[in-house]
C-alpha positions as CSV (number, residue, x, y, z in Angstrom):
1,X,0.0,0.0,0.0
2,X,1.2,3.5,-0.7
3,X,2.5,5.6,2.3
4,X,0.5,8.7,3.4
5,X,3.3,10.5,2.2
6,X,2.8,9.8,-1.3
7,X,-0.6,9.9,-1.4
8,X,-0.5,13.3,0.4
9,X,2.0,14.4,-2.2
10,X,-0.5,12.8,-4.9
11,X,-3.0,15.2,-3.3
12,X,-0.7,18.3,-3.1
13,X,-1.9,18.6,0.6
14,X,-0.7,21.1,2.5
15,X,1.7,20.1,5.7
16,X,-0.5,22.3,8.0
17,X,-4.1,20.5,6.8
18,X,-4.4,19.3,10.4
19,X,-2.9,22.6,12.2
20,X,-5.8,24.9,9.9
21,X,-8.6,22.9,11.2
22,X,-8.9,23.5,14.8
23,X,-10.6,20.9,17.1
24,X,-13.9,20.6,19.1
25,X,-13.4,19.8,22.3
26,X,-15.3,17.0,24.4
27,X,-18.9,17.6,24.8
28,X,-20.4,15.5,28.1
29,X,-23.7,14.9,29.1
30,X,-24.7,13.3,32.2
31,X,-23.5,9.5,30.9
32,X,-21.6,9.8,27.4
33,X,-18.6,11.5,26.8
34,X,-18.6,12.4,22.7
35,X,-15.3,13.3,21.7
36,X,-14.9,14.9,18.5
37,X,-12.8,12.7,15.5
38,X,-10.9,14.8,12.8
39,X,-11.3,12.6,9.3
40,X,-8.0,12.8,7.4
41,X,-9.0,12.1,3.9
42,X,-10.9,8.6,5.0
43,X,-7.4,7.7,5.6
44,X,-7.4,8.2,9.9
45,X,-9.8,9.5,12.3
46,X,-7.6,11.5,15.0
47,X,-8.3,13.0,18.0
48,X,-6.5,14.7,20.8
49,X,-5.8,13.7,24.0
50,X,-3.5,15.1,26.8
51,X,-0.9,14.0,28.8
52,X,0.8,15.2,32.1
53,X,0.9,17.9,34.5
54,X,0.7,20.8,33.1
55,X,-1.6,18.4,30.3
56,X,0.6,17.7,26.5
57,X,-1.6,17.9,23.3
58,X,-1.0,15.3,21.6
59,X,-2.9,13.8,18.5
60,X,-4.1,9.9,18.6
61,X,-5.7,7.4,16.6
62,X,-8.2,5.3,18.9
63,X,-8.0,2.0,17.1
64,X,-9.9,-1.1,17.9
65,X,-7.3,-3.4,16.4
66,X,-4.9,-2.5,19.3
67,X,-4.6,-2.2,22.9
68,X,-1.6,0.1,23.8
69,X,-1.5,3.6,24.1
70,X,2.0,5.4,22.6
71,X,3.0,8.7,22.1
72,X,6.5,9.7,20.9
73,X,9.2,10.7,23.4
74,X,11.1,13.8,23.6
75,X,14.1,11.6,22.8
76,X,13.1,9.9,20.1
77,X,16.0,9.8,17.2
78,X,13.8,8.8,14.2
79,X,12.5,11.1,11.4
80,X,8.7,10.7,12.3
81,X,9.2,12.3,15.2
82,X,10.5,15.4,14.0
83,X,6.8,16.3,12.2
84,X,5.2,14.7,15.1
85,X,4.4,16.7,18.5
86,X,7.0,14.7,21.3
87,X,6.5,13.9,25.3
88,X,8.9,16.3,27.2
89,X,8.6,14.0,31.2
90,X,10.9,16.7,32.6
91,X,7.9,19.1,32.6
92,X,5.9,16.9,34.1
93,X,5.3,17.0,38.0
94,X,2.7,13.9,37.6
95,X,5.2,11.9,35.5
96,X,6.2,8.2,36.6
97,X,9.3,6.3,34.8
98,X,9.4,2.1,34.9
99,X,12.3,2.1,32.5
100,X,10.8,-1.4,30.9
101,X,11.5,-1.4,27.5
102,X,8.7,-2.1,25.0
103,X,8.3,-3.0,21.3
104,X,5.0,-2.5,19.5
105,X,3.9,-4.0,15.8
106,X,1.5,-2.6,13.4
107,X,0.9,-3.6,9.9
108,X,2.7,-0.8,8.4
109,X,5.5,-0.1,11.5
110,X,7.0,-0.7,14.6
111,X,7.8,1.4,17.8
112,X,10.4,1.3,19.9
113,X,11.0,2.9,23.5
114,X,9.8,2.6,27.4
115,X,7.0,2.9,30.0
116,X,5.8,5.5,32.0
117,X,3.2,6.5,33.7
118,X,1.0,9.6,33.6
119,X,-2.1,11.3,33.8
120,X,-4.3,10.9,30.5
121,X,-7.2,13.0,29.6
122,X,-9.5,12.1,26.6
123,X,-11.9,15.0,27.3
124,X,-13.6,15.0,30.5
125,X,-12.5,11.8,31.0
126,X,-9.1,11.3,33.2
127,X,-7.0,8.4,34.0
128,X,-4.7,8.7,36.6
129,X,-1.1,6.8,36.7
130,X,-2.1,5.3,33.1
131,X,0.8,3.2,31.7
132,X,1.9,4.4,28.2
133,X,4.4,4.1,26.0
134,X,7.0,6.4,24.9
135,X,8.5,6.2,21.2
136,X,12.3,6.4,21.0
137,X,12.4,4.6,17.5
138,X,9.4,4.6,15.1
139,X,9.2,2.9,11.2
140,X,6.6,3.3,9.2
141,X,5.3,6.3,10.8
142,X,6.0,8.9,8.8
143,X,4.2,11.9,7.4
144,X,1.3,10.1,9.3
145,X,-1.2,12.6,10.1
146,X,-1.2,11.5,13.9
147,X,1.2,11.6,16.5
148,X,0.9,8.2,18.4
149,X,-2.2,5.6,18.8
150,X,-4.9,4.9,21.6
151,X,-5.8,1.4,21.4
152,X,-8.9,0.2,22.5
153,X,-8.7,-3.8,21.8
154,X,-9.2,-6.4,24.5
155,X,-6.4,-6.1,28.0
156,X,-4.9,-9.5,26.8
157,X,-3.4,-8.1,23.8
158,X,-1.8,-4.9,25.5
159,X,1.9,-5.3,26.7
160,X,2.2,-7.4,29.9
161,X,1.4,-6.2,32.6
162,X,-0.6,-2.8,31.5
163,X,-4.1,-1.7,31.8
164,X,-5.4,-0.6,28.9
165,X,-6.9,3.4,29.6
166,X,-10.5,1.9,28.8
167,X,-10.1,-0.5,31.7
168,X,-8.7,1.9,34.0
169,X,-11.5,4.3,32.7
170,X,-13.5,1.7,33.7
171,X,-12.4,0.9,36.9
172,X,-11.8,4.7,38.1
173,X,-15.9,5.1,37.9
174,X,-15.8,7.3,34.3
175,X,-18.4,5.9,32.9
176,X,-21.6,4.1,34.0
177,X,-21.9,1.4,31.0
178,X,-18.2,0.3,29.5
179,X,-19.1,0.6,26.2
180,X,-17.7,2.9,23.2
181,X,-18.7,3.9,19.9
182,X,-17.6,5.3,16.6
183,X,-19.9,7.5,14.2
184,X,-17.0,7.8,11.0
185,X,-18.4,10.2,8.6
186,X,-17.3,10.1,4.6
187,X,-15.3,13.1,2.9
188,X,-16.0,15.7,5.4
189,X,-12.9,16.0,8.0
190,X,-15.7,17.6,10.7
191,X,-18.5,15.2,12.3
192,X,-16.7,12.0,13.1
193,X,-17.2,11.2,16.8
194,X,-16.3,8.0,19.3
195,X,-18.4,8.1,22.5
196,X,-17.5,6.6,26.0
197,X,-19.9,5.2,28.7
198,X,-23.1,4.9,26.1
199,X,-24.6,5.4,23.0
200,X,-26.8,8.6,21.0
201,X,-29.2,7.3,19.0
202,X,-29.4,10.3,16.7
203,X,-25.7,9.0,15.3
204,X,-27.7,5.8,13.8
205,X,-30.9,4.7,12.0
206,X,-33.1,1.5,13.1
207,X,-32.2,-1.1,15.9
208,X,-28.5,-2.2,17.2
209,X,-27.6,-5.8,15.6
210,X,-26.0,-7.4,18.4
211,X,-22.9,-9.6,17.1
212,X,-21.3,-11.8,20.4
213,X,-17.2,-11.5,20.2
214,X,-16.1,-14.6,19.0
215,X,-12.6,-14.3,20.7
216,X,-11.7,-11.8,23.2
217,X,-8.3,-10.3,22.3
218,X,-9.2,-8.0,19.0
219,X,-12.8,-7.0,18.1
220,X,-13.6,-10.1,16.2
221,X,-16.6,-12.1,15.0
222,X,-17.7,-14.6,13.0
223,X,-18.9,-13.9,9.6
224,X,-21.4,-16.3,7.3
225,X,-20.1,-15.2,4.1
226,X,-19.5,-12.4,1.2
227,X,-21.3,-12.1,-1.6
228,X,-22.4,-10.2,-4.7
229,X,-25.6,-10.6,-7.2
230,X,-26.2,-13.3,-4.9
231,X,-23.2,-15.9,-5.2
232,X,-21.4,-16.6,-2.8
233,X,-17.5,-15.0,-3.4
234,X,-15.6,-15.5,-0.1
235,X,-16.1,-16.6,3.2
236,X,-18.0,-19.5,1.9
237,X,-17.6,-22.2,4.6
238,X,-17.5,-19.0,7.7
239,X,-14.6,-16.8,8.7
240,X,-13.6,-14.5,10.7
241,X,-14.0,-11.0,10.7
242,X,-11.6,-8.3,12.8
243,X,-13.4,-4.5,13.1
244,X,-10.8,-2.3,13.0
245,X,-10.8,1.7,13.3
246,X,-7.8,2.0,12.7
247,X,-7.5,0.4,9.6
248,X,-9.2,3.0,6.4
249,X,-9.5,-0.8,3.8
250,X,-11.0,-3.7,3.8
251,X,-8.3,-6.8,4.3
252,X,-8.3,-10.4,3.2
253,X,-7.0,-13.5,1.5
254,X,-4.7,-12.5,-1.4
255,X,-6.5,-15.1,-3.9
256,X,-10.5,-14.4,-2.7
257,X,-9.7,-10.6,-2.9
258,X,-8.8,-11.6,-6.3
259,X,-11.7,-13.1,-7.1
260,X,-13.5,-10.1,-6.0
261,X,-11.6,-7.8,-8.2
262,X,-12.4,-9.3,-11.1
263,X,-15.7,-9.5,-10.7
264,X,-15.2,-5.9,-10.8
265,X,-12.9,-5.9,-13.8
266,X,-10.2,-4.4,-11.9
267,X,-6.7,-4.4,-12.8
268,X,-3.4,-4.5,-11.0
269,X,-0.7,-1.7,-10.9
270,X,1.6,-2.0,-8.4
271,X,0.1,-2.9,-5.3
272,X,-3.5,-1.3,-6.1
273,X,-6.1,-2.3,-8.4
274,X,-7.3,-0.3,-10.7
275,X,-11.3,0.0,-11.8
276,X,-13.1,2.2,-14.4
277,X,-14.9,5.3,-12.3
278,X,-17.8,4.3,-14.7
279,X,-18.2,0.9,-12.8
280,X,-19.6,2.9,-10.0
281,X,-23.0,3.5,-12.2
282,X,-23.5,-0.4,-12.7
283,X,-21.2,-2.6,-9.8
284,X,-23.1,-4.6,-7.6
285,X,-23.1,-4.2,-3.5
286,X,-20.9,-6.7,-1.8
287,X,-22.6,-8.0,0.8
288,X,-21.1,-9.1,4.5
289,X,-23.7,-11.6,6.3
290,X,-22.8,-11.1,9.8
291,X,-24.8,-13.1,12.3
292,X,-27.5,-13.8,9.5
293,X,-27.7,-10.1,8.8
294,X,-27.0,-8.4,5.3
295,X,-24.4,-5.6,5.8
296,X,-24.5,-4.3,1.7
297,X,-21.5,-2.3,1.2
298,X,-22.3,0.1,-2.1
299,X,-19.5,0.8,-5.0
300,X,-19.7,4.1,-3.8
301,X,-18.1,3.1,-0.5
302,X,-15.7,0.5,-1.8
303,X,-14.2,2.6,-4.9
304,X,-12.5,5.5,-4.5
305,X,-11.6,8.6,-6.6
306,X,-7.4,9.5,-7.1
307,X,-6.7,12.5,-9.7
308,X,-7.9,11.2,-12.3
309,X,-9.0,7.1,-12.0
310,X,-10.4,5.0,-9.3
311,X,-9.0,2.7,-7.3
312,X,-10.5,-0.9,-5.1
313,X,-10.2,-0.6,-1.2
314,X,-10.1,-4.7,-1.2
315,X,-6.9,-5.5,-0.1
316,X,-5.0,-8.6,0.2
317,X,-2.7,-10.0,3.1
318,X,-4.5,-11.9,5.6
319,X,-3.7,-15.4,3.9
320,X,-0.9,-16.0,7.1
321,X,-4.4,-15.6,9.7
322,X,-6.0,-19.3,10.2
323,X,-8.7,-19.5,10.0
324,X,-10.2,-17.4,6.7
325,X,-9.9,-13.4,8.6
326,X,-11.1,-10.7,7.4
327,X,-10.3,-6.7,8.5
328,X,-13.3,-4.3,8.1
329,X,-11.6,-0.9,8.2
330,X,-12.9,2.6,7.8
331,X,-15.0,1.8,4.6
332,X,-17.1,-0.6,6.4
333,X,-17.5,1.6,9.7
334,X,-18.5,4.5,7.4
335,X,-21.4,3.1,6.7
336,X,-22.3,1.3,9.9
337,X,-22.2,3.0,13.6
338,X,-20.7,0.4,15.5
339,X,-20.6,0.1,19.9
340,X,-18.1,-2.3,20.9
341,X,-19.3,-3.3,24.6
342,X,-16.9,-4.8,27.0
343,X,-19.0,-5.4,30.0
344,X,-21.3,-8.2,27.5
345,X,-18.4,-8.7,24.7
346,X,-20.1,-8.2,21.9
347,X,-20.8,-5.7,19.3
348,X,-23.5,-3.6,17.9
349,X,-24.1,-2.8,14.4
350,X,-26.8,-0.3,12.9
351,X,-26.7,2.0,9.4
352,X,-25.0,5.0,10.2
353,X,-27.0,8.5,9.2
């Protein structure tokens, strides 16, 4: 996949896009906590957060595919960091070191660096003595439009040993209900929201389908299959499906996401696949059955515009994951609100307004 960098460059963005649009902060009602999501080109949803005494802007990605929070440190030596806003723990009175190292892995990176300890704010909501990361290596990080990630996965993921800031949310009394959710908006970089300690109804149409976690370390369920024009096209025996917030495509097998592309008519060009814009008009919805439920996903959503073609958001890659996984990303979340609820593991799914 191409780096943000050279699709930003593609774009002729501007490096101060994020610094231009200046964020709304937390609103709280008597239960929920919405905190306002900045869309970066349906790339990354980023929000700020603080850290420390006197509080640290910084900006985050809360991600459901991972369970460590991270933030890069004042002495971090690699070149992200130098576009990236950095953790100064000298001027901070609140700040607590472990000096544990710790190594993190994404799909496009790794962090290096150590613990500490701190007070976090997402909003209203503050976690005292939360464990987080500090970056003093990071690849694959940069020209990302965020300056380190929130992860909001399952405790037995996170490094050992660390509460996760939901749980300790949780277990300070922030919220009433542990639940959070994410309303991800399309195009527009205002709107986006994730919500702590319930859900508003006005973010969603109809009823919550309920989906029970199938394993308890990412957000994952099972799936009964994909399809288009009715036939079945992956996923045909069951799979698994991972939902993932911090991922902007849809990831699978290499060979059934090439199946799907060409029933589109899509051809390859590097690492992308490349479709007619004019498919949009006649392309069937693919369809995810989750939990005997249709979940259409329109060519609209899973075709994109770049200058001056269009471009697949199927990607390939999960062929190593046994058994069959999938990764529903942004595109998928666009279109449905989702509440991922810790206290019943399971997670609710609804078309997004």
């Amino acid at each position: 996949m191409k780096t943000l960098r050279e699709t930003l460059r593609e774009k002729n963005l501007l490096n101060n896009f994020l610094e231009e649009q200046a964020y709304r902060l937390s609103k709280r009602d008597s239960k929920i906590t919405i905190h306002h999501l900045r869309n970066y080109l349906d790339m990354a949803y980023v929000g700020n957060i603080t850290i420390g005494t006197p509080p640290q802007e910084f900006r985050v990605v809360f991600d459901t595919g991972s369970a460590d929070l991270w933030v890069p440190s004042i002495s971090c030596v690699s070149p992200a960091c130098y576009t990236h806003k950095t953790f100064n723990l000298h001027n901070s009175s609140s700040f607590g070191q472990t000096h544990q190292p710790i190594s993190i892995s994404y799909g496009p990176g790794i962090i290096q660096g150590f613990l500490g300890s701190d007070t976090v704010r997402i909003g209203n909501l503050v976690s005292l003595k939360q464990s987080f990361g500090l970056s003093q290596e990071e690849y694959g990080f940069d020209g990302a439009p965020f300056d380190g990630v929130l992860g909001l996965a399952y405790p037995s993921i996170s490094i050992k040993g660390i509460i996760p800031i939901f749980d300790n949310l949780w277990s300070q009394g922030a919220f009433s209900e542990p639940v959070f959710a994410f309303y991800l908006n399309t195009c527009k970089p205002e709107g986006s929201v994730v919500m702590f300690g319930g859900v508003d109804h006005r973010y969603y149409k109809g009823e919550l389908n309920w989906i029970p976690v199938s394993q308890t370390r990412y957000w994952q369920i099972s799936m009964n299959g994909i399809s288009t024009n009715g036939t079945v096209t992956a996923c045909s025996r069951g799979c698994q499906a991972l939902l993932d917030t911090g991922t902007s495509m849809i990831h699978g097998p290499t060979r059934l996401i090439t199946n799907i592309h060409k029933l589109m008519n899509a051809r390859h060009q590097g690492s992308e696949y490349v479709v007619s814009c004019d498919a949009v008009k006649t392309l069937p919805p693919v369809i995810f059955n989750i939990n005997g439920i249709d979940y259409p996903l329109p060519p609209q959503a899973y075709i994109t515009k770049a200058q001056n073609f269009c471009l697949s958001i199927f990607h390939g890659g999960t062929e190593t994951s046994s058994p069959e996984t999938w990764i529903l990303g942004g595109v998928f979340l666009r279109q449905y609100f989702s509440v991922f609820d810790r206290r019943n593991d399971r997670i609710g799914l609804a078309p997004a307004v």
